[in-house]
TIVEX-272307 format. One record per residue: residue number from 1; residue in one letter; x, y, z of N, C-alpha, C in turn. Coordinates in Angstrom, 1 decimal. Example, Ala and Ser with C-alpha at 12.3 -4.5 7.8 and 13.67 -1.06 7.14 Angstrom:
<rec><num>1</num><residuo>A</residuo><n_u>13.2</n_u><n_v>-5.7</n_v><n_w>7.8</n_w><ca_u>12.3</ca_u><ca_v>-4.5</ca_v><ca_w>7.8</ca_w><c_u>13.2</c_u><c_v>-3.3</c_v><c_w>7.8</c_w></rec>
<rec><num>2</num><residuo>S</residuo><n_u>12.8</n_u><n_v>-2.2</n_v><n_w>7.1</n_w><ca_u>13.7</ca_u><ca_v>-1.1</ca_v><ca_w>7.1</ca_w><c_u>12.9</c_u><c_v>0.0</c_v><c_w>7.9</c_w></rec>
***
This chain:
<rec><num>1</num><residuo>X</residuo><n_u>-51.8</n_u><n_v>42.8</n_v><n_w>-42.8</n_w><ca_u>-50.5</ca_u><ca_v>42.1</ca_v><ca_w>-43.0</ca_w><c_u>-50.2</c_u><c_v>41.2</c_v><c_w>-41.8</c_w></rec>
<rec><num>2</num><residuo>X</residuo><n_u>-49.9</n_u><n_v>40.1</n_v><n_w>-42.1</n_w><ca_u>-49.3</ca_u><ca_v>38.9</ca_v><ca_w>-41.1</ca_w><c_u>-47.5</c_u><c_v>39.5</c_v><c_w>-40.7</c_w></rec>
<rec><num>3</num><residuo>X</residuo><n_u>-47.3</n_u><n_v>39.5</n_v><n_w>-39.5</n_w><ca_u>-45.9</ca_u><ca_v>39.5</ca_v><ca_w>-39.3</ca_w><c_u>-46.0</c_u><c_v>38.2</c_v><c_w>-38.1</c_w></rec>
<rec><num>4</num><residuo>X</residuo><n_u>-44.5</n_u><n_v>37.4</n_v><n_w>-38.5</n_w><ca_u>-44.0</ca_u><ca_v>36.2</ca_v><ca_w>-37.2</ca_w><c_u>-43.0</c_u><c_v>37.4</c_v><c_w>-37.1</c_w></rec>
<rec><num>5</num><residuo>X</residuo><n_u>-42.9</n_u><n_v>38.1</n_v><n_w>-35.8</n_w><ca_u>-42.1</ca_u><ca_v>38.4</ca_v><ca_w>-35.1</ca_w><c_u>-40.8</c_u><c_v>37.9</c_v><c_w>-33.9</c_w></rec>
<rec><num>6</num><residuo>X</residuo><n_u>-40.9</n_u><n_v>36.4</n_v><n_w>-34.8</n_w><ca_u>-39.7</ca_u><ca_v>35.3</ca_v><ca_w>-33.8</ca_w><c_u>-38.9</c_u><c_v>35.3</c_v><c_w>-35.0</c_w></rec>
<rec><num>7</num><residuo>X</residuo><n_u>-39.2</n_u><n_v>35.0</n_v><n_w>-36.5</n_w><ca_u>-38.6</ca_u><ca_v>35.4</ca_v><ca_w>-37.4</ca_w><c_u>-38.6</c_u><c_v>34.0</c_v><c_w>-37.8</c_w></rec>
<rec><num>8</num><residuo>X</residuo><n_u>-38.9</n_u><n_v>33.0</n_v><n_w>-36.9</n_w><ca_u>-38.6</ca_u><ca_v>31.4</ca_v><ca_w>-37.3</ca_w><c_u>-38.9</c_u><c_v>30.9</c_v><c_w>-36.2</c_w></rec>
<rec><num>9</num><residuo>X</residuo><n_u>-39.5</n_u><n_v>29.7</n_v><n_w>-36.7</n_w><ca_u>-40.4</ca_u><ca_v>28.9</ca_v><ca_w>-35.6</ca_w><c_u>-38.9</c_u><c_v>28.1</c_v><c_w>-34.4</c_w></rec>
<rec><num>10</num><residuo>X</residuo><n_u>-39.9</n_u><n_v>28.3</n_v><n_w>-33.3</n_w><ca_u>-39.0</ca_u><ca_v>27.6</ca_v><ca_w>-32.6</ca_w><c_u>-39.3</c_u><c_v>26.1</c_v><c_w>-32.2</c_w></rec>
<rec><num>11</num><residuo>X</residuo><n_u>-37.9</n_u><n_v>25.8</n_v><n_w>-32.0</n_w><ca_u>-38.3</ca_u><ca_v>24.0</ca_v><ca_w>-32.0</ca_w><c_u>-37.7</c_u><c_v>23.6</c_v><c_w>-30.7</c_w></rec>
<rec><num>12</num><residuo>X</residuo><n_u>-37.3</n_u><n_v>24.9</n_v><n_w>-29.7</n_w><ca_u>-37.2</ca_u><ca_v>24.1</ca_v><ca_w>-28.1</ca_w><c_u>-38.5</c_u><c_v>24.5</c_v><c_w>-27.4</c_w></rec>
<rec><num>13</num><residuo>X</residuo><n_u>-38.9</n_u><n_v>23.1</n_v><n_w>-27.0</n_w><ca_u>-40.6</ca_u><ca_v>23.2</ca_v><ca_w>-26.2</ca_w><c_u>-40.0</c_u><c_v>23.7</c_v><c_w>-25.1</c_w></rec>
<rec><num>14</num><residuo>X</residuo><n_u>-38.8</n_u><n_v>24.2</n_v><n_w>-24.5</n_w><ca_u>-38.3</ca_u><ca_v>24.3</ca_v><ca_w>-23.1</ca_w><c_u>-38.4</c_u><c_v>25.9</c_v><c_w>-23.1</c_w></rec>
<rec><num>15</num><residuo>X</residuo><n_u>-38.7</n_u><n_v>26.9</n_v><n_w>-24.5</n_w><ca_u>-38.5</ca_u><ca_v>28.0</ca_v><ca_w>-24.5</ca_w><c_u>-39.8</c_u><c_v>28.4</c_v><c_w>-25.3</c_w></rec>
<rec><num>16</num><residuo>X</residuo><n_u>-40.7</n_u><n_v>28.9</n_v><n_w>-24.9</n_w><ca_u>-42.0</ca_u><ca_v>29.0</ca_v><ca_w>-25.8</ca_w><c_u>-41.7</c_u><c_v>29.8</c_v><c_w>-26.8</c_w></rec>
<rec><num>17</num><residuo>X</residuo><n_u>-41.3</n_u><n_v>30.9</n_v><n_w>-26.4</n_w><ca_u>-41.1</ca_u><ca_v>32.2</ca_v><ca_w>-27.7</ca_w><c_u>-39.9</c_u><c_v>32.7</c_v><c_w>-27.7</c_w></rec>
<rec><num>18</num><residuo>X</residuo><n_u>-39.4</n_u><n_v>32.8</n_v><n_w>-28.8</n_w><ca_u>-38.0</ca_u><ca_v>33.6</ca_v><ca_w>-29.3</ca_w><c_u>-38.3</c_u><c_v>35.0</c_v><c_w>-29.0</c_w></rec>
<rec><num>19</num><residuo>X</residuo><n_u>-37.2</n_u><n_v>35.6</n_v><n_w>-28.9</n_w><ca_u>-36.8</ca_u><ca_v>36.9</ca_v><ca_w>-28.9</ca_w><c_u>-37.7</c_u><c_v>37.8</c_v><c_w>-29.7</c_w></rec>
<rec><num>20</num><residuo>X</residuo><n_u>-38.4</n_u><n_v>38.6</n_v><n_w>-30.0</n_w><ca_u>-39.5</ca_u><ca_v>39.3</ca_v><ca_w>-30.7</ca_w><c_u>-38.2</c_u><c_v>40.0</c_v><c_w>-31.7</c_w></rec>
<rec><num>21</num><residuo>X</residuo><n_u>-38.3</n_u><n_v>40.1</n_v><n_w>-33.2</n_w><ca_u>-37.8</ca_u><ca_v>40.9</ca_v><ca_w>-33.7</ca_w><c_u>-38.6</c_u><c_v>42.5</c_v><c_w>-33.5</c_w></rec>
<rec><num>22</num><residuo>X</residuo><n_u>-38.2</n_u><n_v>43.8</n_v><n_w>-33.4</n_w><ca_u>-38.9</ca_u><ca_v>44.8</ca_v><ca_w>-34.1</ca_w><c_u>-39.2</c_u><c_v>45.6</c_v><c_w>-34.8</c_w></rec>
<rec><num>23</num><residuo>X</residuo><n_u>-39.1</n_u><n_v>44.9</n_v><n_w>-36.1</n_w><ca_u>-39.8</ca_u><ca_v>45.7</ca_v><ca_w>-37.4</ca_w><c_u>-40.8</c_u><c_v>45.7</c_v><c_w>-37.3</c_w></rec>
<rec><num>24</num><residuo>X</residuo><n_u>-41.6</n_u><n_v>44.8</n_v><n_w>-37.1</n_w><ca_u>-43.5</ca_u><ca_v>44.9</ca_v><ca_w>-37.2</ca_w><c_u>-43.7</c_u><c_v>45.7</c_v><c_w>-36.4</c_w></rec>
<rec><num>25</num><residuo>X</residuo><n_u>-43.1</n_u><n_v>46.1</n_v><n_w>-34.9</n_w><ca_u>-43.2</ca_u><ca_v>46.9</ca_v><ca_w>-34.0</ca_w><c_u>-43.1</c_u><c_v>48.0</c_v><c_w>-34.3</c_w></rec>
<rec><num>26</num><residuo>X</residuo><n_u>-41.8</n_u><n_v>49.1</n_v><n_w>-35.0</n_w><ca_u>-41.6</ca_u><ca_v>50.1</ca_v><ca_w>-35.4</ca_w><c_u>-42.9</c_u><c_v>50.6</c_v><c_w>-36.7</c_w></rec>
<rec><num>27</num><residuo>X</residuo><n_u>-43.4</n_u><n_v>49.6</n_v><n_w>-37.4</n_w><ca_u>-44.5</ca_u><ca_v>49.7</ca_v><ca_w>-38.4</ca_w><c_u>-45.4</c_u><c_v>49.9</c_v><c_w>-38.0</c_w></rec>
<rec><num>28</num><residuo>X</residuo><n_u>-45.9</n_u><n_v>49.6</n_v><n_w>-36.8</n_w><ca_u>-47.5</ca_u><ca_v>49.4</ca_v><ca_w>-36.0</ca_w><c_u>-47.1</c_u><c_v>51.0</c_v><c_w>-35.2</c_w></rec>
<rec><num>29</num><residuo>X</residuo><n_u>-46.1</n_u><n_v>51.0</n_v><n_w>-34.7</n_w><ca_u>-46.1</ca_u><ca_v>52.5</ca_v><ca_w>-33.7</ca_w><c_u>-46.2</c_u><c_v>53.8</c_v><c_w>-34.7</c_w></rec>
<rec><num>30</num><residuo>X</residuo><n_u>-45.4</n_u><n_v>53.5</n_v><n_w>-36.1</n_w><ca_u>-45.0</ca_u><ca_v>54.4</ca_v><ca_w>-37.0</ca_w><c_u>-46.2</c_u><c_v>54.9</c_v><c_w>-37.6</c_w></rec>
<rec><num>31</num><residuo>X</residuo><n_u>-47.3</n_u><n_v>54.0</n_v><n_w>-37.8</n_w><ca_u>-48.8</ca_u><ca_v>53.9</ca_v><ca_w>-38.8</ca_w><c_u>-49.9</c_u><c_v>53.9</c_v><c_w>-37.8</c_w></rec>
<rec><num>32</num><residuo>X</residuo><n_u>-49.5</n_u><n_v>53.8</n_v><n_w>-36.5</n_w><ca_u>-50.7</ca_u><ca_v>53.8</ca_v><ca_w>-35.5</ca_w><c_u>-51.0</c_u><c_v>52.7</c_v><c_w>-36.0</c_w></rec>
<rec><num>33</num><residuo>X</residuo><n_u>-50.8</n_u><n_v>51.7</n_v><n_w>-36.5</n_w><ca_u>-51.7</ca_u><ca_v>50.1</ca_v><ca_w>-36.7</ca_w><c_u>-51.9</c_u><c_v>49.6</c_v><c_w>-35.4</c_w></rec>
<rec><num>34</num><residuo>X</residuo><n_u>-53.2</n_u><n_v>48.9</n_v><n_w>-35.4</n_w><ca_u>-53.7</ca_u><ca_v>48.2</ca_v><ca_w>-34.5</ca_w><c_u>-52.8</c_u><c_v>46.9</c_v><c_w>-34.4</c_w></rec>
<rec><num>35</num><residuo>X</residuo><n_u>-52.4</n_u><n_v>46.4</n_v><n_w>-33.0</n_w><ca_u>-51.5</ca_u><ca_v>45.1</ca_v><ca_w>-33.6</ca_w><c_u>-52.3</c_u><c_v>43.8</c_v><c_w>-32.9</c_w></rec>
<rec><num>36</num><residuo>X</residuo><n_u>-52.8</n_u><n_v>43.0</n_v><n_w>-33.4</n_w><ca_u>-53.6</ca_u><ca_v>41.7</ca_v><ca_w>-33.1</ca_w><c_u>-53.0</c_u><c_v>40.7</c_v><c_w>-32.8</c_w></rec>
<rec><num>37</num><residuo>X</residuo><n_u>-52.1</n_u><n_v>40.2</n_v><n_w>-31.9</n_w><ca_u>-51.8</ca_u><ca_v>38.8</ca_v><ca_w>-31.8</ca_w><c_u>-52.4</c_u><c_v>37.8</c_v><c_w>-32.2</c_w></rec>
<rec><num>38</num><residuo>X</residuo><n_u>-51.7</n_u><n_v>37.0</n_v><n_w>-32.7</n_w><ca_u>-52.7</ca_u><ca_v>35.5</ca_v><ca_w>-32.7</ca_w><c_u>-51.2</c_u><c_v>34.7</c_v><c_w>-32.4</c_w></rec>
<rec><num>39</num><residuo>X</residuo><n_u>-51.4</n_u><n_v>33.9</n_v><n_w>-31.4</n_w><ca_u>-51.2</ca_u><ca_v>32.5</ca_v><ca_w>-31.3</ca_w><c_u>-51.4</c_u><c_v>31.2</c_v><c_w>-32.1</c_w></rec>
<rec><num>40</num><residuo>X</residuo><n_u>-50.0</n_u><n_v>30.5</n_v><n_w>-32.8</n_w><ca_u>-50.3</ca_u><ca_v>29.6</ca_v><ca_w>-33.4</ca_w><c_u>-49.8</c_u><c_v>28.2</c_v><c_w>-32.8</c_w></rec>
<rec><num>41</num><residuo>X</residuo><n_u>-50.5</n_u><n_v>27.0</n_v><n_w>-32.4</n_w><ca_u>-49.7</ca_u><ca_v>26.0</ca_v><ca_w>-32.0</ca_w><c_u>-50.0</c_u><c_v>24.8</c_v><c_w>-32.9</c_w></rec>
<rec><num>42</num><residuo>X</residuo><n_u>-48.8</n_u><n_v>24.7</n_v><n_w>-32.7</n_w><ca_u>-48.7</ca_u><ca_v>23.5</ca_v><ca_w>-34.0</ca_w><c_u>-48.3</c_u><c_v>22.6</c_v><c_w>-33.1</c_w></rec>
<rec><num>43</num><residuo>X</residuo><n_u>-48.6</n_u><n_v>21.0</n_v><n_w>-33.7</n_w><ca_u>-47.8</ca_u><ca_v>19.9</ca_v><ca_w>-33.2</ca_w><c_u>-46.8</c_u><c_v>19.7</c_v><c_w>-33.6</c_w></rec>
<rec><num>44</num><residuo>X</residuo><n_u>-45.7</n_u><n_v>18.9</n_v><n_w>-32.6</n_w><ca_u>-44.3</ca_u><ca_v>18.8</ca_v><ca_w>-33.0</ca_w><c_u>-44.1</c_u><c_v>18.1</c_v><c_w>-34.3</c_w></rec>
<rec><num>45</num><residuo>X</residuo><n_u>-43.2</n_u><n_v>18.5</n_v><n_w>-35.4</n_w><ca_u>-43.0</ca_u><ca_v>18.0</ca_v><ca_w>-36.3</ca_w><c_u>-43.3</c_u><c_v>16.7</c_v><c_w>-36.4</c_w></rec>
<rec><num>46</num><residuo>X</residuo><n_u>-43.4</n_u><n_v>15.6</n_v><n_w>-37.5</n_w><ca_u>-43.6</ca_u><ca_v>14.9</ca_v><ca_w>-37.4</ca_w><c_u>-45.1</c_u><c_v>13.6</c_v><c_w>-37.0</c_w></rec>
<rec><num>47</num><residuo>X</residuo><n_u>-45.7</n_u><n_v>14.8</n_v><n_w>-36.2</n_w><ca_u>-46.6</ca_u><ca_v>13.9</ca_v><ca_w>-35.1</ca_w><c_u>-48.1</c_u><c_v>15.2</c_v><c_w>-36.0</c_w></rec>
<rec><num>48</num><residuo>X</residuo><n_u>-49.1</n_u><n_v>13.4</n_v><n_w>-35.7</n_w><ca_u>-50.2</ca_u><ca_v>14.1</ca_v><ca_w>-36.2</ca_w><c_u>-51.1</c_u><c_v>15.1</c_v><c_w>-35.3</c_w></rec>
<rec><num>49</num><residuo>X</residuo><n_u>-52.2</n_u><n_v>16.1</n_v><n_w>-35.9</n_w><ca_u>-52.8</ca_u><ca_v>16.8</ca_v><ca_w>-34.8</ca_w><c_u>-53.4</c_u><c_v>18.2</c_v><c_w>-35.2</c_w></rec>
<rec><num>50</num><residuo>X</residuo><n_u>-54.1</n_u><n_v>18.9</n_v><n_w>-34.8</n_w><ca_u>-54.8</ca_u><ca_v>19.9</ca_v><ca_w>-34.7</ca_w><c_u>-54.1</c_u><c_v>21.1</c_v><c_w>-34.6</c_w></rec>
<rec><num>51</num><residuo>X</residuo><n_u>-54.4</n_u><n_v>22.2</n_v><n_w>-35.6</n_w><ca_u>-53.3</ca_u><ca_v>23.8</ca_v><ca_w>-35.5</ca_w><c_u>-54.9</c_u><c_v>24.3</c_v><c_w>-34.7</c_w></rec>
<rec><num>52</num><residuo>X</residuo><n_u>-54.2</n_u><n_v>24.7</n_v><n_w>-33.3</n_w><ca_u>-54.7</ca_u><ca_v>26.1</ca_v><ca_w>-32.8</ca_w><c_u>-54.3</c_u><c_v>27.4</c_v><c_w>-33.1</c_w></rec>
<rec><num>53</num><residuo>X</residuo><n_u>-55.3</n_u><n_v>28.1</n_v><n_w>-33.7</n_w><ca_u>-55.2</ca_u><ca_v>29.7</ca_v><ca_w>-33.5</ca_w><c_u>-55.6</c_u><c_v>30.2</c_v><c_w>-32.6</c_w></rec>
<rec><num>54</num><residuo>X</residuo><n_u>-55.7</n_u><n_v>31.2</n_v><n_w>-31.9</n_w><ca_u>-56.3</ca_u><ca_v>32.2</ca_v><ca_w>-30.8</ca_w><c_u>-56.1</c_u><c_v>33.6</c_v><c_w>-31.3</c_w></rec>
<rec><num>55</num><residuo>X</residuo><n_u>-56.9</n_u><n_v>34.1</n_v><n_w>-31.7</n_w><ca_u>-57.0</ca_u><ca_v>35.6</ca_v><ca_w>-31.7</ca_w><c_u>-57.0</c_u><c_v>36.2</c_v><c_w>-30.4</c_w></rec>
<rec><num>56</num><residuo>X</residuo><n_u>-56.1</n_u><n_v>36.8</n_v><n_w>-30.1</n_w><ca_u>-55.7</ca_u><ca_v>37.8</ca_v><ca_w>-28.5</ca_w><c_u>-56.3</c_u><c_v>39.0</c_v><c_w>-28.6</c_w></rec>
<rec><num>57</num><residuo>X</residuo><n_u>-56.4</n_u><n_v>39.5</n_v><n_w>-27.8</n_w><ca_u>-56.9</ca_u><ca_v>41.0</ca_v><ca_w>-27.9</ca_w><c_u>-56.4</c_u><c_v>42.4</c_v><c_w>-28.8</c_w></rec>
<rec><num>58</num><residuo>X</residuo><n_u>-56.5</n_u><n_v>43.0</n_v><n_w>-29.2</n_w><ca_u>-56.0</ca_u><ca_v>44.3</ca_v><ca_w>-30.0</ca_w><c_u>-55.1</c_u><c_v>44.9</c_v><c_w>-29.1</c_w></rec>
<rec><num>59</num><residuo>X</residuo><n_u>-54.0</n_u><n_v>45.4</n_v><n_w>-29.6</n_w><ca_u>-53.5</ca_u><ca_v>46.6</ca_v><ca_w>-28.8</ca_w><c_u>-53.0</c_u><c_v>48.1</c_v><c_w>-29.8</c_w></rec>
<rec><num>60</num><residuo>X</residuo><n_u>-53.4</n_u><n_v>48.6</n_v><n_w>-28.8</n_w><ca_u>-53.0</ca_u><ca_v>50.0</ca_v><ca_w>-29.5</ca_w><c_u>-51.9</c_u><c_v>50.5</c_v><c_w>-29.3</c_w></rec>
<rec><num>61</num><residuo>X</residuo><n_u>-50.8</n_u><n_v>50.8</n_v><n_w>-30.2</n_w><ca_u>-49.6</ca_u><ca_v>51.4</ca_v><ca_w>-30.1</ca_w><c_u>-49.6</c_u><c_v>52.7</c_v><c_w>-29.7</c_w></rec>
<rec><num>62</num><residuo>X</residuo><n_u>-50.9</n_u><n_v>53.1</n_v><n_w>-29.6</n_w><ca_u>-50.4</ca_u><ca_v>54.5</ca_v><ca_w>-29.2</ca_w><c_u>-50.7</c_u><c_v>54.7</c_v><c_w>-27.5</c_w></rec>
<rec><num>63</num><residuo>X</residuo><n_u>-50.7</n_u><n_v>53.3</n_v><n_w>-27.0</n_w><ca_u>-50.0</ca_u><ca_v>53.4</ca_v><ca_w>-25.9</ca_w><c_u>-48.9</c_u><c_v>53.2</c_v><c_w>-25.1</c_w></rec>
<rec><num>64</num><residuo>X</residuo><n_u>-47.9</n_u><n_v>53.1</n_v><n_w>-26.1</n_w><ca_u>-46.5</ca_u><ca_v>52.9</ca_v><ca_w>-25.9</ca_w><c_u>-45.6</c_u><c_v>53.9</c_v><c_w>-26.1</c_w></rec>
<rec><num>65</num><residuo>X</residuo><n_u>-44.8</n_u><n_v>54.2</n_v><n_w>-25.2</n_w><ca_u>-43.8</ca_u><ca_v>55.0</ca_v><ca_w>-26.2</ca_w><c_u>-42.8</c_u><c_v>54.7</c_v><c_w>-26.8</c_w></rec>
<rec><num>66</num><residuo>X</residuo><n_u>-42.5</n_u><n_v>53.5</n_v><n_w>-27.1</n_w><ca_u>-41.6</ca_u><ca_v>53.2</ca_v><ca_w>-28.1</ca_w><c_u>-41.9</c_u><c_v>52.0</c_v><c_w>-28.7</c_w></rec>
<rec><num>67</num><residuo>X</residuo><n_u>-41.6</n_u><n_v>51.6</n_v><n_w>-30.2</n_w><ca_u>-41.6</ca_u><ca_v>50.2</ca_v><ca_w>-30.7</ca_w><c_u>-41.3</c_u><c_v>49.1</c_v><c_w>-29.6</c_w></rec>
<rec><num>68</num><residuo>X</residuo><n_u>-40.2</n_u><n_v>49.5</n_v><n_w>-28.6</n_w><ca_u>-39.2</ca_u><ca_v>48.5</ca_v><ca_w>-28.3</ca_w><c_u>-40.7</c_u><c_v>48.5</c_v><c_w>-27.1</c_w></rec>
<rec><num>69</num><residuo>X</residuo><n_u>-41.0</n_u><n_v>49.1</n_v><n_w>-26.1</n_w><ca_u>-42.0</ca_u><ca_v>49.0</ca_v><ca_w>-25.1</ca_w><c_u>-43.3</c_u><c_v>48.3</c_v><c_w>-26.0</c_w></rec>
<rec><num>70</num><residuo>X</residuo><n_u>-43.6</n_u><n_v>48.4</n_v><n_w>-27.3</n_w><ca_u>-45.2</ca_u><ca_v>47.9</ca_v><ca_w>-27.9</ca_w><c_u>-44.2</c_u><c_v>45.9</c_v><c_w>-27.6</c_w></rec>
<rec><num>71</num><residuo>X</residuo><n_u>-43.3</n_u><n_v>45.9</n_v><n_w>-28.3</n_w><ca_u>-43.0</ca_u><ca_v>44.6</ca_v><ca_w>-28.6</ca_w><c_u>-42.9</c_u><c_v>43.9</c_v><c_w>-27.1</c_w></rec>
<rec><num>72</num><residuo>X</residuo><n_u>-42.2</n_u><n_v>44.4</n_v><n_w>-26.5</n_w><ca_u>-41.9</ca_u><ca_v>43.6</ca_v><ca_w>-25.1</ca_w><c_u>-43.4</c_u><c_v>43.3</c_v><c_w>-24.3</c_w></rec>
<rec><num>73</num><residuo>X</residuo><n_u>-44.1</n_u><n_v>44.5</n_v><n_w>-24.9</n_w><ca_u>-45.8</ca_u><ca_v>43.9</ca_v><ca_w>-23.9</ca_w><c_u>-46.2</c_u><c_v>42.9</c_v><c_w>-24.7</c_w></rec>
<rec><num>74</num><residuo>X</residuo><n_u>-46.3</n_u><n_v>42.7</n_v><n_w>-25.8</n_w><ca_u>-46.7</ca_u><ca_v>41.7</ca_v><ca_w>-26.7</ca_w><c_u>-46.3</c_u><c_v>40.5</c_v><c_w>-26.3</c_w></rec>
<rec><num>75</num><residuo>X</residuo><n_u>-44.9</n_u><n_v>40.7</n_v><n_w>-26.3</n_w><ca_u>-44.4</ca_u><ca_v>39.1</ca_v><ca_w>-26.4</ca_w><c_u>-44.4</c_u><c_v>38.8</c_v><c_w>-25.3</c_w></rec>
<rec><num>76</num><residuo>X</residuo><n_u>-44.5</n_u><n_v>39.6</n_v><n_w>-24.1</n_w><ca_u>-44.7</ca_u><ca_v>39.4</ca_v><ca_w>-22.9</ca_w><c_u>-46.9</c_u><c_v>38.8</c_v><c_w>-22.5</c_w></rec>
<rec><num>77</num><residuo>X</residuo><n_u>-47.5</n_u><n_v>39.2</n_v><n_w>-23.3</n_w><ca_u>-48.7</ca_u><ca_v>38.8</ca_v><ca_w>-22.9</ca_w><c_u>-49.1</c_u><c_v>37.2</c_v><c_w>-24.1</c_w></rec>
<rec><num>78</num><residuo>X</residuo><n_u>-48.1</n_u><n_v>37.5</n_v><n_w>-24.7</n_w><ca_u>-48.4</ca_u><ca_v>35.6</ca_v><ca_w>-25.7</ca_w><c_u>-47.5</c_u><c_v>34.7</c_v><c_w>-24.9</c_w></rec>
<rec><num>79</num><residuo>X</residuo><n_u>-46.7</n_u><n_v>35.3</n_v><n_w>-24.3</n_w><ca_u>-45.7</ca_u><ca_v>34.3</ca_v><ca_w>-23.3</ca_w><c_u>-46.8</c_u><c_v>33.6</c_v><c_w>-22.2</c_w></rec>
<rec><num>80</num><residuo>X</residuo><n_u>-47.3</n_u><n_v>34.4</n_v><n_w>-21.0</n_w><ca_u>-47.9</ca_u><ca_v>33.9</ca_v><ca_w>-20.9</ca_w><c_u>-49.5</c_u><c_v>33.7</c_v><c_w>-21.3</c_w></rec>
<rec><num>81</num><residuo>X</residuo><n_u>-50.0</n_u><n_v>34.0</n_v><n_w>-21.9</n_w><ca_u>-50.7</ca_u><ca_v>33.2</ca_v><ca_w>-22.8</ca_w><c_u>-50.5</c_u><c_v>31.7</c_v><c_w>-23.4</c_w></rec>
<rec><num>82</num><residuo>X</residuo><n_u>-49.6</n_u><n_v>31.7</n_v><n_w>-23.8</n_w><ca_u>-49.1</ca_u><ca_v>30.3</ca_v><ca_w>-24.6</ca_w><c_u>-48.6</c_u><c_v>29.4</c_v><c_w>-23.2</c_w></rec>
<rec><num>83</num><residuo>X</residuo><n_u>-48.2</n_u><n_v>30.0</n_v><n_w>-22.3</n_w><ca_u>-47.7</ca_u><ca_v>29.4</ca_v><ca_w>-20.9</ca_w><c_u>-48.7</c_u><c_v>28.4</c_v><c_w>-20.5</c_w></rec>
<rec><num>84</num><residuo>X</residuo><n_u>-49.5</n_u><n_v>29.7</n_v><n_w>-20.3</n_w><ca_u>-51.5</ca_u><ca_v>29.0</ca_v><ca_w>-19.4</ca_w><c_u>-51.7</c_u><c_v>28.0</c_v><c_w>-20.6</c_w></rec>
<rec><num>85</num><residuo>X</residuo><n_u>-51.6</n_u><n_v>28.0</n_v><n_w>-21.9</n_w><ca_u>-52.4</ca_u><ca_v>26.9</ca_v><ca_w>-22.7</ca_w><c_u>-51.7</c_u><c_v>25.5</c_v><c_w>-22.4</c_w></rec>
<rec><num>86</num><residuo>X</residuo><n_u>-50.5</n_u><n_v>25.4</n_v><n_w>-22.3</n_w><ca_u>-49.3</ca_u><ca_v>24.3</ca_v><ca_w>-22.8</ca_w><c_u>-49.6</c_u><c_v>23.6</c_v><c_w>-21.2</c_w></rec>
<rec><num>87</num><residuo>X</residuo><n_u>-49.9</n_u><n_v>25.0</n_v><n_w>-20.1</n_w><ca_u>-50.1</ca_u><ca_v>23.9</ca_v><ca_w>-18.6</ca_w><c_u>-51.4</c_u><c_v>23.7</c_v><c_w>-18.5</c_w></rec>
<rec><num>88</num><residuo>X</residuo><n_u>-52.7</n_u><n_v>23.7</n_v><n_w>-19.3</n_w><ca_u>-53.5</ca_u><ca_v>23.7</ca_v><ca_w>-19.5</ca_w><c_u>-53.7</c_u><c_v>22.4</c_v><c_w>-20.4</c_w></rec>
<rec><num>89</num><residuo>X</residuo><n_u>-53.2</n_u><n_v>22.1</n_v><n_w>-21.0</n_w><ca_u>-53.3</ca_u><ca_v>20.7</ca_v><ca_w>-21.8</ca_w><c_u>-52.3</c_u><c_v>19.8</c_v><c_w>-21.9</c_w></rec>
<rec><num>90</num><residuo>X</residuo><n_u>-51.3</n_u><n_v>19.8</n_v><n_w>-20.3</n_w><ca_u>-50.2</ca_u><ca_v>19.0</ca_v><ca_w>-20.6</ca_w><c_u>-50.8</c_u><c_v>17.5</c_v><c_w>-20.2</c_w></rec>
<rec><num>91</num><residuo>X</residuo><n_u>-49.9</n_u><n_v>16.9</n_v><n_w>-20.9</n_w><ca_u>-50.2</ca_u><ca_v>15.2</ca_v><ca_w>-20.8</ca_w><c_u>-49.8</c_u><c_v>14.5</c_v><c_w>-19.5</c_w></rec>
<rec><num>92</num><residuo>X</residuo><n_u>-50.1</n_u><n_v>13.8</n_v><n_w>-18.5</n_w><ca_u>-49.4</ca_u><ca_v>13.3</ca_v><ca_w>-17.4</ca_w><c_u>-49.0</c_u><c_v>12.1</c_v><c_w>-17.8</c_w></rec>
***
């Protein structure tokens, strides 16, 4: 199953990732599911261009002890992830 755990895309480039919701979180700790990040970057509305995915590494929830600790490492390892990519391909 796909979860967007921002719940809705965001549209300030000044804030990479919204707040993680955690439902997918409590599901993945609940079921032991493996949780897979992928990164998606899209170009800004409007403007033509290339969708990046990145499949991120697996994580196991059953190294957390709580949903709310599985989600914060998550969105904390796509943060910067997504960080290093955006200063990695910025335009001068």
């Amino acid at each position: 199953a796909f979860v967007f755990p921002e719940g809705t895309r965001n549209q300030d480039p000044g804030l990479p990732l919204l707040d993680f919701k955690r439902g997918a979180f409590r599901i993945a700790k609940d079921t032991q599911s493996t949780v897979v990040p992928l990164l998606c970057l899209v170009p800004p509305k409007g403007r033509p261009g290339c969708i990046t995915v990145e499949v991120m590494s697996c994580i196991d929830p059953q190294n957390f002890e709580s949903a709310e600790a599985l989600a914060q490492h998550t969105q904390q390892l796509m943060q910067d992830r997504l960080l290093g990519f955006l200063s990695s391909h910025a335009t001068s």
